[in-house]
N, C-alpha and C positions, 0 to 999 in steps of 0.2 A: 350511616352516611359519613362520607367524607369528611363532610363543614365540619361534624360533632368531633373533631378528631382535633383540630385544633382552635374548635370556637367550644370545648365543654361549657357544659349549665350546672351553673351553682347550687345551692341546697334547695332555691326558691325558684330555681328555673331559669335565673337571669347571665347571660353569657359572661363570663368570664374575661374576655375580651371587648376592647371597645368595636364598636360598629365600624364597616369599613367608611373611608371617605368618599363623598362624591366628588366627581370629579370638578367639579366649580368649587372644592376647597383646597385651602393653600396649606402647606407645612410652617409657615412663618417661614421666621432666621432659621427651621434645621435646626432647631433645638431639641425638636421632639421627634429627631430619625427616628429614633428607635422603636417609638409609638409607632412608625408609619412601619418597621418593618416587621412589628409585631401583631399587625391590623390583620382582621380575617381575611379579608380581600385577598389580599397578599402573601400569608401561611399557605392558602387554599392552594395557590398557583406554585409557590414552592413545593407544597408535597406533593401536587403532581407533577412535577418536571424531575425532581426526585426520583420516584417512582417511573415516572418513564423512561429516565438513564439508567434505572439499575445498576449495577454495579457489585464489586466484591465487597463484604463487608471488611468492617476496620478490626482495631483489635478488640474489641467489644465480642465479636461474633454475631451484630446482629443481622439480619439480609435486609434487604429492601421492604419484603412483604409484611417484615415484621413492627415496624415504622407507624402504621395504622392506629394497629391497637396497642402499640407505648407511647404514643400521644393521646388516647381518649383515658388512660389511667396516668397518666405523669404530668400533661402539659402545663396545669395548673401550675404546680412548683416550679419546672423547668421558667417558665414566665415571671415567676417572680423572682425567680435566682438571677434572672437576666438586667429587668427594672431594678433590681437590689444589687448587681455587678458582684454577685456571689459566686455567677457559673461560671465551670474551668472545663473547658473542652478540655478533652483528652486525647493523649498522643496519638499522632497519626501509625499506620502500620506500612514498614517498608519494604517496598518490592522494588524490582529490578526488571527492564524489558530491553528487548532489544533496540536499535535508534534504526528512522528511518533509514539511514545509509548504511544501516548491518555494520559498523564499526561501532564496535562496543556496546554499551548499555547505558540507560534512563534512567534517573531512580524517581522514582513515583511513589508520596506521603499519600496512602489511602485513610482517609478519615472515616469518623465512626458515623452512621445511618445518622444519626442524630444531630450532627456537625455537621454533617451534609447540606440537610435539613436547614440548621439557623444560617449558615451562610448561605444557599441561595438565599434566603429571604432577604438577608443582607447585601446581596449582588440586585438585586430587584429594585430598590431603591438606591443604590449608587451609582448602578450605570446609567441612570439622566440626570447625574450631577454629572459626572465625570465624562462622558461618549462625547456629546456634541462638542468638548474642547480638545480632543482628540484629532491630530495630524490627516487628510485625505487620502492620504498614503498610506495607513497605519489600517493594515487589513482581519487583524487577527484578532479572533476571538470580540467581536463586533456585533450587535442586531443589525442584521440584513447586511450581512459583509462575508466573503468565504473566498476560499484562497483563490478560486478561479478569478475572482475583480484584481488579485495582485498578479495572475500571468498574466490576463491581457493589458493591465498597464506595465509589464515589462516589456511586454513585443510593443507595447505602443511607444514607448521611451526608443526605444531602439529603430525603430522605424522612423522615426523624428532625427535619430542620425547621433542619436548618444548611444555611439557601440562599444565602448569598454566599459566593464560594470565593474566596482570595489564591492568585495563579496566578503561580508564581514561575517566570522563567526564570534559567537561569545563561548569561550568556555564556562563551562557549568551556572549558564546562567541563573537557572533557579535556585542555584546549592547559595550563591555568594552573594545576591542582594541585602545592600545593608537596611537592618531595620529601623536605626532613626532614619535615615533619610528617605527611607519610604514612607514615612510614620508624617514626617514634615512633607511631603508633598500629597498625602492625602489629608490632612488638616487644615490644606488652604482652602477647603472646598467644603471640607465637615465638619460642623460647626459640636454638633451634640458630643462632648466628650468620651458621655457611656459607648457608642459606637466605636469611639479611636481607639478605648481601654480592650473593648471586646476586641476588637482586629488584631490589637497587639499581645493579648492572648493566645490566639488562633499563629501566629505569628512564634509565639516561645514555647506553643505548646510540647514540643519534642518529640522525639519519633522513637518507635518501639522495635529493635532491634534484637534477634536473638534473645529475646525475652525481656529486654534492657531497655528502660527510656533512657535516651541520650536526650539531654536539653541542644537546642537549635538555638546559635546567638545569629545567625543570619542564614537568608533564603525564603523564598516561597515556596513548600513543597508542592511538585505536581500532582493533582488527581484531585484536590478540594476545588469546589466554585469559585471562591476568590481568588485564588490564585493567577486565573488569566485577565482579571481587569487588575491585580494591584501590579504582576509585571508592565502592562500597558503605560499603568499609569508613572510608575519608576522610568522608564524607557523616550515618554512621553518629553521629557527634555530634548534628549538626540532627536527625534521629530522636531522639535521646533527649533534646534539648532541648522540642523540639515536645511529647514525651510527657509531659514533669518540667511543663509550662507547661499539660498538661489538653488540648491543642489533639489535634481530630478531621483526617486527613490520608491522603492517599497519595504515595507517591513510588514513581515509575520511573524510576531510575537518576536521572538529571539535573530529569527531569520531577519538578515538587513542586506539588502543589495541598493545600490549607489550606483547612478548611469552619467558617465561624462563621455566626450569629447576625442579625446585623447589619450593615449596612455600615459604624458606626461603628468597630466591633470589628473588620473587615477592613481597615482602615484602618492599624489600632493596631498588628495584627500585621502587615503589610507592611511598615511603618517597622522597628519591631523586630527582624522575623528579616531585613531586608536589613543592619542595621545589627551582626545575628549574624554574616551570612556573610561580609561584608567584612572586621571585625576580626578576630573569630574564625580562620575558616578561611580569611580570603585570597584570596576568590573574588570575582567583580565581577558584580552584579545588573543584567542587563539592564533598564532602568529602561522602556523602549520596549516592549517585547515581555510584562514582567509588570502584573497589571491586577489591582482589583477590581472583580468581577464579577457575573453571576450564571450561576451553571454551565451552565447551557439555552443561554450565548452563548457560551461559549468549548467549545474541543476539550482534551479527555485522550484521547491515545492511540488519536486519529483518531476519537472518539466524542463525543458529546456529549448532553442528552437533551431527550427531549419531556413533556409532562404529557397523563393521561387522568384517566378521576374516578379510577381505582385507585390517583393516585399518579405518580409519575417514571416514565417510559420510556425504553431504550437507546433512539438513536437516530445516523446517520452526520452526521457534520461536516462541515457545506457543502465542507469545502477537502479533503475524503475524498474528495466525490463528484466535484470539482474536477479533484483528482490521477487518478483513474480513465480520466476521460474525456482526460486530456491522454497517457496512457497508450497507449490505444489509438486516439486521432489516429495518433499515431504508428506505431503495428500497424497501422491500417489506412488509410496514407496509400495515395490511386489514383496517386502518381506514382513507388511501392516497385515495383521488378520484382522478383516475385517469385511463385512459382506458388500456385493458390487452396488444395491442401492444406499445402502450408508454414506461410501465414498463418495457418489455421485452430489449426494446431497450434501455431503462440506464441499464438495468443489465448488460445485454449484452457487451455493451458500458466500463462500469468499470470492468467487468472478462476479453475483451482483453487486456486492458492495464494490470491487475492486474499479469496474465498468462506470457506477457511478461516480467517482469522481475523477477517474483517469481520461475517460471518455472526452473530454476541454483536446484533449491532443488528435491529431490526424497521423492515425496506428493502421489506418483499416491493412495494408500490405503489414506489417507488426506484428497485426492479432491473427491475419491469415496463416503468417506463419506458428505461430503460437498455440495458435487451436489443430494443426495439422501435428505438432510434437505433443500437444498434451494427449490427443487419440491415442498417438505411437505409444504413450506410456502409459496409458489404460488400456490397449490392447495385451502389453505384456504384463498388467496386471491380470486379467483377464486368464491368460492361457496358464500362468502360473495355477492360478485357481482348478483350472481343469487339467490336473497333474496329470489324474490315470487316464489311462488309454478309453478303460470303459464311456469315463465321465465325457471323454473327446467325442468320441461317436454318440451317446445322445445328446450331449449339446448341441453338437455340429449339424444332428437331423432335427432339431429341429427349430434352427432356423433353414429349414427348407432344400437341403445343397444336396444334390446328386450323390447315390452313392458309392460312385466311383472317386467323388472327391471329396465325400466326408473319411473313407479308408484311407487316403493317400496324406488328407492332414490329420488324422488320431495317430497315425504310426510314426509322423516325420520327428525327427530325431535333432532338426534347429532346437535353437538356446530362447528363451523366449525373447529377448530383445530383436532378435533376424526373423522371430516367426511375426512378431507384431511390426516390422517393415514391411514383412512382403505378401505370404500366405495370405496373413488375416488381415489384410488391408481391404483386399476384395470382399470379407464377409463380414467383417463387425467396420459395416462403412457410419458415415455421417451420420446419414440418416435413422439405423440402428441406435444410434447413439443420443440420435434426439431423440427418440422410441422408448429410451431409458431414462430421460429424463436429464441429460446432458444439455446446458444452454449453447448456441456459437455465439461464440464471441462475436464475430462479426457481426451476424442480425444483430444481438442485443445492442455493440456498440451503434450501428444504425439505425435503431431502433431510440436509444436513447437522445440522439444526436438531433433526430429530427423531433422528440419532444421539445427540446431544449429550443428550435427553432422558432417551434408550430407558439411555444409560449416568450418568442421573443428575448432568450438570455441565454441561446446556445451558439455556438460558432457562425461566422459569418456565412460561412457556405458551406456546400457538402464536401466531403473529401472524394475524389475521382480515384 
């Protein structure tokens, strides 16, 4: 059983940990966090959310699945390494990903199963010290908040008539956070020392580099739990400055767009809050990448909008629709060997995830077009595959086609790109193609649109 995994029984049977709390009891002063996020109650719900994010292992090599059973042989000690501020997490492992806008790369600290592990436990009890005094603006990485609450309060800022946005980037925000001052603004709220030491471990523990730990003096690395409530909480100034100063905003995580009036006023505050971030909080304002604007030109959170007479409209970011297609180039390059239901089922696989969260936009003329070019390029995958002449004619018979015109396409002598325009548009149609097990995009995105409806948190109305 799970529980036994991080509530083990001692020589005489008795848990090892203390019993969870009910919920009619208090923490006191937060002296005893760390009791609270060492309670079974609360281990239980870490190692399944753990486990349910899965993930790469760290440098350790351990996976996910293996997590189980080295907590019902370890936990004991690991527990008291932690009450005795013995344990040292160990260095995170560095990778590198591409960034949403395909300019350059992420680097993301993947942590070990195990540090996984103590810090959600650790995020589980500080985010209801810390959320509820968090900016309404402040979207990112939230219980019950996701980036869709930050577009429609962008179209809604905008429709209110604040049409120039200060579109602040932070360079490398995760890499350059400094650690006292995160350390001192997470201590005004946590009282239990043993906590703050632990964080600030988790914090110096260093990354693993070409076989190399490099020590970390500042930064949050991406990919651990804590990491998106201690940026929030670092950032959580700028939110209350922006707010003390009357300015309309959203922020996602890093992402900060700022909605005025004027262009002059956008101006004012781009000086201003760069000249915030720098002294203040230590951060360095991409001067390249932030602009003033007007929101209709720039992307929040791979969105952007359009205008009808009703007003602002969701709409997708050229570099949304950009990254999509560069996507599935890739899925469906004709020079992948690999068989036609395999491909189907990664496309597949990446347009439901892709659908649910792009879906907030009104695409359906977008994805029309979209799904009518992704066919075209699975058809020329397709006839590649049926190189020889033989393989053309029994394929061709039998999907059912006359054979005067399965002879006329086995012989034809098109490139496969002109054959998947024109020939085989008539015989590997749509339909065929859901028959394989291809989604459209359009139903699906209609299909989602009106969940989102029928449960009261999807777009105002349908798209025509």
């Amino acid at each position: 059983m799970w529980e036994g995994a991080v509530n083990p029984q001692g020589p005489q049977g008795e848990p090892s940990l203390p019993a969870a709390r009910t919920s009619n009891e208090t923490c006191g002063a937060r002296s005893d966090l760390l009791e609270k996020a060492l309670a079974r109650e609360n281990l239980v719900k870490a190692l399944e959310r753990v486990e349910a994010n899965g993930g790469a292992p760290g440098i350790d090599g351990m996976e996910t699945q293996d997590l189980r059973p080295f907590l019902h042989e370890n936990w004991e000690t690991i527990r008291e390494q932690l009450l005795g501020e013995t344990y040292e997490p160990q260095p995170v492992r560095r990778v590198e990903i591409s960034k949403r806008s395909g300019r350059g790369t992420r680097k993301l600290g993947i942590p070990t199963v195990l540090d996984r592990f103590i810090q959600q436990a650790l995020l589980q009890v500080l985010t209801p010290i810390f959320d509820p005094g968090f900016s309404e603006s402040s979207y990112g990485f939230r219980p019950g908040r996701r980036g869709h609450d930050a577009v429609r309060k962008m179209r809604r800022h905008v429709q209110e008539g604040y049409t120039w946005v200060v579109d602040i980037d932070l360079e490398r925000y995760f890499d350059t956070v400094n650690h006292d001052m995160l350390m001192a603004r997470v201590a005004r709220k946590v009282e239990d020392k043993r906590v703050l030491r632990l964080i600030r471990r988790y914090l110096k523990a260093g990354v693993m580099m070409d076989g190399i730990v490099v020590t970390t003096e500042e930064g949050t690395p991406q990919g651990g739990p804590l990491s998106p409530l201690l940026s929030n909480v670092y950032l959580d100034e700028m939110d209350k400055e922006l707010e003390k100063r009357g300015h309309r905003f959203c922020r996602y995580a890093d992402d900060v767009n700022i909605y005025v009036r004027s262009r002059r006023a956008a101006e004012r505050v781009m000086a201003s809050i760069t000249t915030f971030l720098e002294t203040k909080l230590k951060l360095k304002v991409n001067r390249e990448k932030s602009a003033v604007d007007r929101p209709w030109r720039r992307a929040f959170l791979g969105f952007s909008l359009y205008f009808r007479q009703d007003g602002p409209r969701i709409r997708l970011a050229p570099e949304t629709i950009r990254r999509i297609k560069e996507t599935l180039r890739k899925l469906t390059d004709r020079n992948w060997s690999i068989s036609l239901a395999e491909r189907l089922r990664k496309v597949t696989l990446y347009l439901n995830g892709w659908l649910g969260y792009y879906a907030l936009a009104d695409a359906k003329r977008v994805l029309q077009r979209l799904e009518e070019w992704l066919r075209h390029r699975l058809r020329a995958c397709v006839w590649v595959t049926w190189k020889r002449v033989r393989t053309r004619y029994r394929m061709l018979r039998s999907l059912g086609l006359p054979e005067w015109r399965v002879h006329k396409l086995a012989n034809a002598r098109k490139g496969p790109w002109r054959m998947a325009a024109g020939p085989l548009n008539s015989v590997l149609t749509a339909a065929w193609w859901r028959s394989q097990g291809l989604i459209s995009l359009v139903d699906r995105y209609l299909e989602i649109r009106q969940q989102w409806r029928t449960a009261g948190c999807g777009p105002a109305r349908p798209v025509v």
